[in-house]
ROFIVEX-451525 format. One record per residue (C-alpha): residue in one letter; x, y, z. Coordinates in steps of 0.05 Angstrom, whole numbers. Example, Ala and Ser with C-alpha at 12.3 -4.5 7.8 and 13.67 -1.06 7.14 Angstrom:
2
[atom "A", [246, -90, 156]]
[atom "S", [273, -21, 143]]
***
This chain:
316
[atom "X", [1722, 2138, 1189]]
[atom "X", [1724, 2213, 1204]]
[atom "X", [1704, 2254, 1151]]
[atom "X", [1751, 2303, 1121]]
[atom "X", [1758, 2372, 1152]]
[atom "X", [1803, 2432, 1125]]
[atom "X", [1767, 2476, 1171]]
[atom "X", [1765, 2455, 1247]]
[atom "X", [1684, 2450, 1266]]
[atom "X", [1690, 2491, 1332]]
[atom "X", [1720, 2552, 1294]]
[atom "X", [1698, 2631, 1305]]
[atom "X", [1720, 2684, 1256]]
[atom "X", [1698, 2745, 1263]]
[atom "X", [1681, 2755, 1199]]
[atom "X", [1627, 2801, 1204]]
[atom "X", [1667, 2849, 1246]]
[atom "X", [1711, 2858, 1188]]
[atom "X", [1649, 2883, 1141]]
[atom "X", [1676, 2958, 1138]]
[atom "X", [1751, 2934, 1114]]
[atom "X", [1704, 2888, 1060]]
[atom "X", [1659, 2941, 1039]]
[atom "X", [1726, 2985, 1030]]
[atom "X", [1756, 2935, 983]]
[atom "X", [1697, 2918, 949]]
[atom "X", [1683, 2996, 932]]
[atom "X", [1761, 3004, 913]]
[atom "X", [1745, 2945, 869]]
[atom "X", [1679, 2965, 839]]
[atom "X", [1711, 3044, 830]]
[atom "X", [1774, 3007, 792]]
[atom "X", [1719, 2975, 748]]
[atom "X", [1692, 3030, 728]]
[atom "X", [1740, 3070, 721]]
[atom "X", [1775, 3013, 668]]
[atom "X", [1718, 3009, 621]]
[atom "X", [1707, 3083, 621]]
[atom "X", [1775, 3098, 596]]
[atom "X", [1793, 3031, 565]]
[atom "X", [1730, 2993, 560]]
[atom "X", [1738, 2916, 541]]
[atom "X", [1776, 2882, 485]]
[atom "X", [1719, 2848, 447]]
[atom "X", [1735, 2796, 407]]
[atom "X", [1705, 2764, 340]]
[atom "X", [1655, 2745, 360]]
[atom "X", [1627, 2818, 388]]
[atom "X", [1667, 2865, 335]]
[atom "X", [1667, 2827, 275]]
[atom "X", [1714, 2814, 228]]
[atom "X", [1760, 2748, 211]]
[atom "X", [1801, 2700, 255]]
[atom "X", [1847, 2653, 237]]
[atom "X", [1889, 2611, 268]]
[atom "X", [1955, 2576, 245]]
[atom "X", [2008, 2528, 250]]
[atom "X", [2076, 2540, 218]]
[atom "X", [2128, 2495, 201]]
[atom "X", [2180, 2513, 247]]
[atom "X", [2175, 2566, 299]]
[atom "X", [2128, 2628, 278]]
[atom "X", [2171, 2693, 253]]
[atom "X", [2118, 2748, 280]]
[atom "X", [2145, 2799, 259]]
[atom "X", [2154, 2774, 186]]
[atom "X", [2088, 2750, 182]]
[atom "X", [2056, 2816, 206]]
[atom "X", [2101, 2856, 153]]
[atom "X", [2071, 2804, 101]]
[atom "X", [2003, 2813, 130]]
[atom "X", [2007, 2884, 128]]
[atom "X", [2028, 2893, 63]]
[atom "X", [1959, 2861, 35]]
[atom "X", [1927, 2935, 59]]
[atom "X", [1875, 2897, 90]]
[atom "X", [1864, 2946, 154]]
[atom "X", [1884, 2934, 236]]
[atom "X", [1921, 2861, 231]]
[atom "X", [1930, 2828, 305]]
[atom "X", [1978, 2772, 307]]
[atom "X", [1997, 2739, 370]]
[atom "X", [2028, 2671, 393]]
[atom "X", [1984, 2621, 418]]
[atom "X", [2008, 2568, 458]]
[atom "X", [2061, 2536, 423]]
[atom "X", [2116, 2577, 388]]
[atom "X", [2090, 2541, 324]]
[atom "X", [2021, 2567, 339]]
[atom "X", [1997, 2640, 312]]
[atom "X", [1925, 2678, 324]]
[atom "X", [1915, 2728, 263]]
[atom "X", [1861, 2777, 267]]
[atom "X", [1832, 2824, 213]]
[atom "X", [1791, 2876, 218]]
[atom "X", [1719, 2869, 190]]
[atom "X", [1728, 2896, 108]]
[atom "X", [1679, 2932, 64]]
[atom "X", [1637, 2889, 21]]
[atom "X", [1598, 2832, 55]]
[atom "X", [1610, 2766, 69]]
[atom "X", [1644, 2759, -1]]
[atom "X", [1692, 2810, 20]]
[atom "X", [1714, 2774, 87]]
[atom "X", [1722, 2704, 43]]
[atom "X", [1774, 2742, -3]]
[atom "X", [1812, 2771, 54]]
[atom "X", [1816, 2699, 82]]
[atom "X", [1843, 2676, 6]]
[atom "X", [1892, 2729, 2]]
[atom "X", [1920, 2717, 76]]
[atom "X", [1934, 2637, 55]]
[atom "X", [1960, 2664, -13]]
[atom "X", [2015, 2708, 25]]
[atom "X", [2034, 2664, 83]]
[atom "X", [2034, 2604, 31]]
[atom "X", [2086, 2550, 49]]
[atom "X", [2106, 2568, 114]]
[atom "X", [2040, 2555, 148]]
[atom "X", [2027, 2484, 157]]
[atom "X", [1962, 2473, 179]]
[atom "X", [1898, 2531, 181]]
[atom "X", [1865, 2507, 246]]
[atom "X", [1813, 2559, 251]]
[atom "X", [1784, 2608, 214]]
[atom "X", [1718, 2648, 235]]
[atom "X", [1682, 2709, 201]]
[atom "X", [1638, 2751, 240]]
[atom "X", [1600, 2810, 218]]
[atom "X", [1589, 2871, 249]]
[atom "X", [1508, 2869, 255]]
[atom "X", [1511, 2801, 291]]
[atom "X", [1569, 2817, 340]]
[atom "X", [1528, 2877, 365]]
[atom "X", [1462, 2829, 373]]
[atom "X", [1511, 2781, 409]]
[atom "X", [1539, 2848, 450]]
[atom "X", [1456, 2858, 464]]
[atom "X", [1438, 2784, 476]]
[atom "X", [1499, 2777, 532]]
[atom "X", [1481, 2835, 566]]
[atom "X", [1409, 2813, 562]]
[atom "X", [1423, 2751, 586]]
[atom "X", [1465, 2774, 661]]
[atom "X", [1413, 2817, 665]]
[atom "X", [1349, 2765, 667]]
[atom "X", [1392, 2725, 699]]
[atom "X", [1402, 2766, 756]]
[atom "X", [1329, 2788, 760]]
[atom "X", [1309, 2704, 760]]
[atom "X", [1359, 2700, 820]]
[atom "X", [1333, 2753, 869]]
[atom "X", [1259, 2730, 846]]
[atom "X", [1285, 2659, 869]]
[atom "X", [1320, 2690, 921]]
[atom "X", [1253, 2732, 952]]
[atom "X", [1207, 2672, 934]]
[atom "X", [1249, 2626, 986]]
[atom "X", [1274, 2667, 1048]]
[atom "X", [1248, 2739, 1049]]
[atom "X", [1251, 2814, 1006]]
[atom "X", [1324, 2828, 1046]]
[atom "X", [1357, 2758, 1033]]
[atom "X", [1343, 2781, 950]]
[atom "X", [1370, 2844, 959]]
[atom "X", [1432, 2813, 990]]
[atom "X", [1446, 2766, 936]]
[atom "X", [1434, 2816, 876]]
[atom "X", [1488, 2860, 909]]
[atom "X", [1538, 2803, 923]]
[atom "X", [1524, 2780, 844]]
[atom "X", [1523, 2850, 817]]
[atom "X", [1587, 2858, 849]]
[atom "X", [1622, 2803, 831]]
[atom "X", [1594, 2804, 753]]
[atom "X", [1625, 2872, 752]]
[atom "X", [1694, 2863, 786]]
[atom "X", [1702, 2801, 738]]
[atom "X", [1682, 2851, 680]]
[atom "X", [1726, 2897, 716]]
[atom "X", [1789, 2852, 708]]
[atom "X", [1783, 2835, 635]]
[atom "X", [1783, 2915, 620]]
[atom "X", [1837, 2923, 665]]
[atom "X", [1884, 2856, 640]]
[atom "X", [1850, 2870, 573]]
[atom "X", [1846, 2802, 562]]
[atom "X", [1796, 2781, 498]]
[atom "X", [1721, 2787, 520]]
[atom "X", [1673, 2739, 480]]
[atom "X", [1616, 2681, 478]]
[atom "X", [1657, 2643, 528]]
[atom "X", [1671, 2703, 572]]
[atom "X", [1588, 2713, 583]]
[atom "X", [1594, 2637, 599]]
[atom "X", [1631, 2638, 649]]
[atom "X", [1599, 2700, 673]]
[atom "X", [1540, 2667, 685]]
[atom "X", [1563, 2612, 710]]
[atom "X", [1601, 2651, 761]]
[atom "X", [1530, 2676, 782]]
[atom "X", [1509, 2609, 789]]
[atom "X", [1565, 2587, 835]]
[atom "X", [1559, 2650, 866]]
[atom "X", [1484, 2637, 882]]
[atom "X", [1489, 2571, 909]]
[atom "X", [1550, 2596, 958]]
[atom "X", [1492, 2645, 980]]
[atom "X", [1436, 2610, 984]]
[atom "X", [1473, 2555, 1041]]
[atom "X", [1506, 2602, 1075]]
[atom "X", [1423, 2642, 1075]]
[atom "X", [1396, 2578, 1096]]
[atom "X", [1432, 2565, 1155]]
[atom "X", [1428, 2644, 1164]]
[atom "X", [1347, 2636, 1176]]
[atom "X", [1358, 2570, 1217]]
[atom "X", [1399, 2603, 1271]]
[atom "X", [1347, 2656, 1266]]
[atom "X", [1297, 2599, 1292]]
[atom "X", [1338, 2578, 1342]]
[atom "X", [1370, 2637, 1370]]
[atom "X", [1317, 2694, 1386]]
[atom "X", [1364, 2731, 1439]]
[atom "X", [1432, 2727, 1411]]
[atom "X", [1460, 2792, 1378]]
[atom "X", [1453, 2791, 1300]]
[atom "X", [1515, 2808, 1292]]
[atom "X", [1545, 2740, 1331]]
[atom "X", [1479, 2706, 1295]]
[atom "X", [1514, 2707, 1226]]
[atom "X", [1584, 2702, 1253]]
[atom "X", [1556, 2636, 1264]]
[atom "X", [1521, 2618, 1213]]
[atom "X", [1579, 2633, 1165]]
[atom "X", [1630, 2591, 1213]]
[atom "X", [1578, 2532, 1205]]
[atom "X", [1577, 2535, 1136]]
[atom "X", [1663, 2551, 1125]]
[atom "X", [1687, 2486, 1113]]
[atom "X", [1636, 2467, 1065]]
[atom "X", [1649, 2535, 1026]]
[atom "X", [1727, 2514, 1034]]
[atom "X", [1715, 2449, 1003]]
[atom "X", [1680, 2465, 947]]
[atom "X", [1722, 2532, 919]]
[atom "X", [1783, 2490, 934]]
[atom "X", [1764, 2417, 891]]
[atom "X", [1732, 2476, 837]]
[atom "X", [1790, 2515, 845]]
[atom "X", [1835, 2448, 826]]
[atom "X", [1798, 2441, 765]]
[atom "X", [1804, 2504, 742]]
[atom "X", [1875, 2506, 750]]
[atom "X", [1882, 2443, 716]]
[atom "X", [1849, 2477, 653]]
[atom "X", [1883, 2549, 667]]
[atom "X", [1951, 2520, 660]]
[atom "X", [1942, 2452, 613]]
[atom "X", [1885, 2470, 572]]
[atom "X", [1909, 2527, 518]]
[atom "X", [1892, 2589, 496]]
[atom "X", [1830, 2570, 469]]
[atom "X", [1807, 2561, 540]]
[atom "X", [1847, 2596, 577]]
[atom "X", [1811, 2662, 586]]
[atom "X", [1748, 2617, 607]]
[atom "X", [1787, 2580, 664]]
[atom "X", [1821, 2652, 680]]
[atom "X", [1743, 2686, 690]]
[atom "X", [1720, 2625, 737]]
[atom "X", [1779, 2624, 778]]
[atom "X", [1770, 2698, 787]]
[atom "X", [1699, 2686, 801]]
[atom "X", [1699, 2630, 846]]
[atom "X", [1739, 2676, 895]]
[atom "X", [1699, 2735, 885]]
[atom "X", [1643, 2691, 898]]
[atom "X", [1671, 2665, 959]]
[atom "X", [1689, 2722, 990]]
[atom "X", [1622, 2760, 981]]
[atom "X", [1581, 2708, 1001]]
[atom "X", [1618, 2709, 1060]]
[atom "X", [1622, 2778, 1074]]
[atom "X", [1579, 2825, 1023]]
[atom "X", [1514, 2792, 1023]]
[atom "X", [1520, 2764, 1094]]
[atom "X", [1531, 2836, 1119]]
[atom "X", [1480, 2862, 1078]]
[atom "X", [1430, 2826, 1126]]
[atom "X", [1456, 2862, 1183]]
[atom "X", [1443, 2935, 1139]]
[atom "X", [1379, 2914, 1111]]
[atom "X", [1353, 2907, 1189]]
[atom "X", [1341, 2826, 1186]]
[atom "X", [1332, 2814, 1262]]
[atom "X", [1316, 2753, 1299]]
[atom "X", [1252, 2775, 1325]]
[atom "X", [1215, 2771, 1254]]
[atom "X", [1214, 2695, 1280]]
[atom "X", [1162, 2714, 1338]]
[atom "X", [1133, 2646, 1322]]
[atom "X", [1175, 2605, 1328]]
[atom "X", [1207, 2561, 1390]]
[atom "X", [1254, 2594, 1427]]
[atom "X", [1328, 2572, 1449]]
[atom "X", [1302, 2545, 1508]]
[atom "X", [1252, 2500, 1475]]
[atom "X", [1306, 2483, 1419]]
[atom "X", [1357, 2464, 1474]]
[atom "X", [1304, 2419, 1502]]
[atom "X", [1280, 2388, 1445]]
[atom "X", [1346, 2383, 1432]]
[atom "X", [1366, 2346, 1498]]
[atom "X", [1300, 2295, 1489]]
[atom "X", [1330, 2267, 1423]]
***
């Protein structure tokens, strides 16, 4: 039986002739970034802020705007309600309130006292305070960081210093386009976001780290051919594995984008983001970086050359 193939194995994109169109996006995209969480920065949720989250199911379908007129009326500061999911389903959140813990408990009390018989069912409710969301803020940020450090370590320790450097650029720049988005969609950043953050580096990483390792295999092999044609190669080789695997991840995600709730939804909605971002700068950001950090074929001085690989080659 033939295996499977959605890319043919004799294909040749020019990939790496399209670097200067990729570094243009990716700039554009990085510059949009920025420019998003310095005017708008990201819309933290519970978890990071603080304050109290609860969510609802009516009886029939939820009257917003009655229910934020009601809410309102308790004087309990900034009330957020949105829909979520079903017509029947409604997210309240309340700001954090003077007073402790004890406070937060009584806004939660008066909330079920006003909504009283419409709601249904109280599916959720979760109190955050201020002091931990900003050591959770501190821990996430903490955590990308280290994370990305451990990877170019990792990174240095297997292939050389400019394979690192490549892959901290293609992870830096996809952790902050995906950051990027959520300012810009201002879609709720929390816990789960920094999740899928770092497991966006992961995926990202392992991308990488095949398309490197056939990267310093051709550069065994292939002491005379331009470096430029050397990773055209080496990322043609490697295309319909990196084609597989975003596309069966990509149905996954999809799956829980679209049937999974809201609960879940902003999680599937960061990894589908960063499985192409990943893609597409394994592919062209940290590939290309190679070819500006100077990685040439002739570091490999000791090794056989294509003659003696074709031979060897031919004797098997």
């Amino acid at each position: 039986m033939r295996p499977l193939r959605l890319i043919p194995p004799d294909t040749n994109f020019r990939f790496i002739a399209l670097r200067k169109r990729a570094y243009v996006v990716s700039i554009l995209l990085i510059l949009a970034s920025v420019a998003s969480l310095a005017v708008q920065s990201l819309n933290f949720g519970i978890d990071f802020v603080g304050g109290t989250l609860i969510e609802v199911r009516t009886k029939g379908p939820a009257d917003i705007s009655a229910m934020r007129q009601t809410l309102s009326a308790l004087d309990r500061g900034e009330v957020g309600l949105q829909e979520f999911g079903q017509p029947t389903d409604v997210l309240i959140r309340i700001q954090q309130q003077p007073g402790g813990d004890a406070a937060q408990q009584a806004t939660v009390a008066a909330v079920k006292e006003a909504l009283g018989d419409s709601v249904e069912e109280y599916r959720r409710v979760e109190v955050v305070g201020p002091k931990v969301g900003g050591e959770l803020i501190e821990a996430g940020a903490i955590s990308v960081a280290l994370a990305l450090l451990a990877i170019m370590a990792y990174i240095w320790f297997r292939f050389e210093w400019q394979f690192g450097v490549g892959a901290v650029l293609a992870l830096a720049h996809d952790v902050i386009t995906t950051v990027g988005v959520f300012s810009l969609l201002q879609l709720e950043f929390n816990l789960s976001t920094v999740a899928a953050v770092l497991t966006i580096a992961g995926y990202s990483i392992n991308d990488t780290v095949v398309v490197f390792d056939r990267v310093r295999e051709n550069l065994r092999r292939y002491k005379t051919l331009p470096m430029t044609d050397l990773l055209n190669k080496s990322v043609n080789e490697t295309l319909s594995r990196t084609v597989m695997t975003s596309a069966t991840t990509l149905l996954a995600l999809f799956s829980l984008f679209f049937l999974g709730g809201e609960v879940i939804r902003d999680f599937a909605f960061a990894m589908i983001w960063g499985v192409i971002i990943g893609t597409y700068s394994s592919v062209w950001i940290a590939s290309a970086t190679l070819l500006w950090m100077g990685v040439r074929p002739s570091a490999t001085d000791d090794l056989p050359d294509d003659a003696e690989v074709a031979r060897t080659l031919g004797d098997r």
